[in-house]
C-alpha positions as CSV (number, residue, x, y, z in Angstrom):
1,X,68.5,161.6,167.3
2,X,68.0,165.3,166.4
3,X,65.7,164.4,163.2
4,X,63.3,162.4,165.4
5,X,63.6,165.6,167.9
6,X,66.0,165.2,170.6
7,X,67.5,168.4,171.6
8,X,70.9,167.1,172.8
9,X,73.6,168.6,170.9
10,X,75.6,166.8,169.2
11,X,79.5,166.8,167.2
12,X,79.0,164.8,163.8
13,X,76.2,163.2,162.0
14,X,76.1,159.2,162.1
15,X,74.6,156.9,158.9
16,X,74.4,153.3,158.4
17,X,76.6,152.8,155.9
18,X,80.5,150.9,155.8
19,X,83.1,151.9,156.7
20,X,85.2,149.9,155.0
21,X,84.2,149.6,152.1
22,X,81.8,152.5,151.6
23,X,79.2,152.9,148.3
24,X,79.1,155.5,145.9
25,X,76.3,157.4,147.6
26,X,78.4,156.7,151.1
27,X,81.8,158.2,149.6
28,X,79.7,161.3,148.2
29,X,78.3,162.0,151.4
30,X,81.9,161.8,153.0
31,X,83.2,164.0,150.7
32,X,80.7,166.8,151.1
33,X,80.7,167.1,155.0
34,X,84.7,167.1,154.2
35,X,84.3,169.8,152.0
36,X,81.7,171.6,154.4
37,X,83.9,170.7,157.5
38,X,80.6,168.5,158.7
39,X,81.9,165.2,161.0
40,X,79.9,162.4,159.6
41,X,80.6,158.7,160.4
42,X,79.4,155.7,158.8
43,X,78.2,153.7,161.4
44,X,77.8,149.6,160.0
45,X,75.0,148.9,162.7
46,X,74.9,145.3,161.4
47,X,78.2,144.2,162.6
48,X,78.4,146.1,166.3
49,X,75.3,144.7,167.5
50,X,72.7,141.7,166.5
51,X,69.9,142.8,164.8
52,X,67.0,142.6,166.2
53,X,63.6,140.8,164.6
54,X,61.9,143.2,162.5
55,X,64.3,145.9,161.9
56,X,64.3,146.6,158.5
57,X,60.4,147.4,159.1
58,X,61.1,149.8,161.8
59,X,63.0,152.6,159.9
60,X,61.3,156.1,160.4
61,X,61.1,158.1,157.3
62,X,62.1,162.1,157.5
63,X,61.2,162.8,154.1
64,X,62.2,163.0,150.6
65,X,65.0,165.8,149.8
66,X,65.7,166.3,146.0
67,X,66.5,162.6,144.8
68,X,67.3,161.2,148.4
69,X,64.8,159.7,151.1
70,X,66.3,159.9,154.3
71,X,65.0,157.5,157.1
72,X,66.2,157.0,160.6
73,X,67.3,153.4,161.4
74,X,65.1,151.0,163.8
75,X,65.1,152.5,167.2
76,X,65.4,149.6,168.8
77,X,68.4,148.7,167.0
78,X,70.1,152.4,167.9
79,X,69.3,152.1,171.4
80,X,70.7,148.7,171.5
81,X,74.0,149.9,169.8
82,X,73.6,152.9,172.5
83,X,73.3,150.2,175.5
84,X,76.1,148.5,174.4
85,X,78.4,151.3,174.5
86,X,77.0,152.9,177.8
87,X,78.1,156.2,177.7
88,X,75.8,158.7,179.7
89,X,74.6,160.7,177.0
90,X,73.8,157.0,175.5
91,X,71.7,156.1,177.9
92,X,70.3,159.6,177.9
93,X,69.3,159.0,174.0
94,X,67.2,156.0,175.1
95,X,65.6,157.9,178.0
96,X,64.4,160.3,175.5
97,X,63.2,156.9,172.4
98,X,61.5,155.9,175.5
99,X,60.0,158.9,176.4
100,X,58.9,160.1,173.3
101,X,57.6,156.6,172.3
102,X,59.8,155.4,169.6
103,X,60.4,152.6,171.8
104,X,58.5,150.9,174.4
105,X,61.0,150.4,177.7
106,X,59.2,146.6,178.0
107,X,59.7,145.3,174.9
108,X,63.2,146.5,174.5
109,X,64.9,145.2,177.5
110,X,62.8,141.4,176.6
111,X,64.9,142.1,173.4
112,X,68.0,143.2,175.0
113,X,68.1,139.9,177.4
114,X,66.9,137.8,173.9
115,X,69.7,138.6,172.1
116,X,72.3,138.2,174.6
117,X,72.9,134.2,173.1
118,X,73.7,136.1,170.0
119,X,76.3,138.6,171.4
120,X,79.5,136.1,171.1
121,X,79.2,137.1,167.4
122,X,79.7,141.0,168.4
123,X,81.7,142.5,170.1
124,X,79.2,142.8,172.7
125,X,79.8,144.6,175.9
126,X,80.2,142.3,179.0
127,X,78.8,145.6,181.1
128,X,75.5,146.0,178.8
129,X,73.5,144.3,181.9
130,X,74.7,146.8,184.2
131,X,74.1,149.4,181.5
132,X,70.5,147.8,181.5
133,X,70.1,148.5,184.7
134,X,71.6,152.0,184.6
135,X,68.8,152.8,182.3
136,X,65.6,151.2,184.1
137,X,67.3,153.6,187.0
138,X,66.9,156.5,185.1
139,X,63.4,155.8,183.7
140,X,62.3,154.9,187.2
């Protein structure tokens, strides 16, 4: 949320990666917060919620540091994960994808509600309707 702007602090640094069975690049990564005393958390998007349509195209590059490109996952696919867990500063990190136009508030809750036949494969909330609604409170 910080690299797209939000100025909500925040504790550790997520990235899709495993966590299980982490890559090379994953393990460096891990080792160097470690080392820097940085909390980062791989965060396997893929298996918490259902992907939505399009995803893959939806990444938002940062830039290009050294070797590495670094890219934000899909929005909508962050704000579903964020829905799903329905914590307050959750819902406040979709206020502000909302707000700032990384998503559109329409087109993710038709998405939210399409996916649902999907969510006996997650571990999906049963709450993420009332967190839905949470949400269109707080954009109202």
């Amino acid at each position: 949320m910080a690299l797209l702007g939000s100025s909500r602090p925040t504790i550790d640094i997520d990235f899709v990666g495993d966590d299980v069975a982490p890559s090379e690049l994953h393990k460096t990564i891990m080792q160097l917060a470690r080392e820097r005393n940085i909390l980062v958390e791989p965060v396997p998007l893929e298996r918490f919620v259902p992907l939505p349509e399009g995803s893959d195209q939806r990444s938002i590059r940062i830039g290009q540091f050294g070797n590495l490109e670094v890219f934000v996952a899909d929005p909508y696919s962050i704000s579903l994960s964020k829905l799903d867990r329905g914590y307050d500063t959750d819902l406040d990190d979709i206020v502000f994808l909302v707000q700032n136009d990384f998503i559109d508030r329409n087109k993710f809750e038709k998405m939210v509600r399409g996916l649902l036949s999907r969510a006996g494969k997650f571990d999906f909330n049963t709450e993420i309707l009332n967190h839905l609604q949470e949400l269109n409170n707080r954009l109202a």
